[in-house]
N, C-alpha and C positions, 0 to 999 in steps of 0.2 A: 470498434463499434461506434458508428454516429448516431446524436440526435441530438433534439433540437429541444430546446427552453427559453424562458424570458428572464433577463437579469434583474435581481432585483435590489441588488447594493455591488458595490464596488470598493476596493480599497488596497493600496496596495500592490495593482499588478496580481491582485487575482480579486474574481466575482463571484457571488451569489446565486446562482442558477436556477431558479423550476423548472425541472422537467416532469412532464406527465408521465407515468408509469404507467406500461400495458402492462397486464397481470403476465401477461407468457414471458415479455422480456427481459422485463425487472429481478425476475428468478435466476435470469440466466447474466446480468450485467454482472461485470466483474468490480466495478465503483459500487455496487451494493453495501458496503461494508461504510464506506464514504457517503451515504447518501442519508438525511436526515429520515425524509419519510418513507421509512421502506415498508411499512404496513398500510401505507395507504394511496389514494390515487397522486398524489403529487410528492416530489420528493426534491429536497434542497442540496445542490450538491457545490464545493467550494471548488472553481478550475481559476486554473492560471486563463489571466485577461490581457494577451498578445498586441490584441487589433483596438483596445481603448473603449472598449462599449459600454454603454452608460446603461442605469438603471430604463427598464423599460424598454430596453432594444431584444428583438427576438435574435438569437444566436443558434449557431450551428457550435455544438462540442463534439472531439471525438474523445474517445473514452481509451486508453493506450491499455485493449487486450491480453497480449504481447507482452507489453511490460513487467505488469501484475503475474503473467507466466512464469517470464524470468525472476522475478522477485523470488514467488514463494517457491521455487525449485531450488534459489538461492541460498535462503532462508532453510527449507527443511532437507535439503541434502547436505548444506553445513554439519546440523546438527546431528545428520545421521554420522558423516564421514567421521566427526569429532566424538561422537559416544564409543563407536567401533574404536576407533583409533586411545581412548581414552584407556576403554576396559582392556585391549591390548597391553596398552603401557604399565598399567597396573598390574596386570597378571605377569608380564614380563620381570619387573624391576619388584615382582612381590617377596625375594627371597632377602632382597637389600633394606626390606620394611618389617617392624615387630607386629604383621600383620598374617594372615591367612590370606591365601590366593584370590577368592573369592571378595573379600574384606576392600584385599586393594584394588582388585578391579572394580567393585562399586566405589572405593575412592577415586581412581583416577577415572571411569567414568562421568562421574560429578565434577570431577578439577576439570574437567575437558568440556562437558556442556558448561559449565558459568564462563569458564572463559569465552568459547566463541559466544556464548549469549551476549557479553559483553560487548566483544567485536559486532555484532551484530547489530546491537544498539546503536552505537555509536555510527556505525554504516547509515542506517535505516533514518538516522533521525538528522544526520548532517547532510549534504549538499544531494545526498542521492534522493533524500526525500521528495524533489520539487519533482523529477521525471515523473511520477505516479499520480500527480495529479491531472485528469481529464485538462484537455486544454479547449478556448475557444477558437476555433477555425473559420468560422464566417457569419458578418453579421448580414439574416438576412431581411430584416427590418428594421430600420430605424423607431423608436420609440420618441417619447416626451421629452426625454433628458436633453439637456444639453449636449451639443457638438455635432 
């Protein structure tokens, strides 16, 4: 999804965005979650700043749809594939535990979600983080600032 906003700081190699929110598509953006004012008409959003645009330049962002798909399919089919596979391993290996069937597969469903939660963390919040952030793709006003 594209649209367009005016930067309003910069720092970093990422910027400061308003964009105006239309009530139908702001419901439907996938940056929703990213976006300061989601209750109301204008909303702050943090993109990575590619092409150098200074405060007060009107930009074109796109918003990576797509991306945010593949994330949470990532995210929540992980956690499915690791709770099934958990409470299997549990109920499997429950005879070698001073546990009841049921007992260890709620244990090893929990040892199976903390763990990938973990992995998950650590994914989400290292180098794969930056791809989720909307980028700017064209400035198409120049503004006051500098350059």
């Amino acid at each position: 999804m594209r649209d367009k906003g005016v930067v309003v700081s910069t720092k970093e190699g990422m910027a400061q965005v308003e964009v105006h929110c239309f009530i139908e598509s702001c419901h439907k953006c996938s940056a929703r979650s990213l976006c300061v004012g989601q209750n109301q008409s204008k909303g702050l959003l943090m993109v990575k700043n590619p092409l150098q645009a200074f405060p007060g330049d009107e930009v074109e962002i796109e918003i990576p749809d797509t991306k945010y798909s593949r994330a949470l399919i990532l995210l929540f089919g992980s956690l499915l594939i690791a709770s099934m596979f958990g409470m299997g391993m549990g109920y499997l290996l429950s005879p070698l535990l001073p546990l009841s069937s049921s007992g260890a597969s709620i244990l090893g469903f929990l040892s199976a979600l903390i763990i990938v939660g973990i992995v998950l963390s650590r994914y989400f919040r290292g180098k794969s983080k930056a791809f989720l952030y909307p980028e700017i793709i064209g400035i198409i006003k120049k503004g006051e600032g500098p350059g």
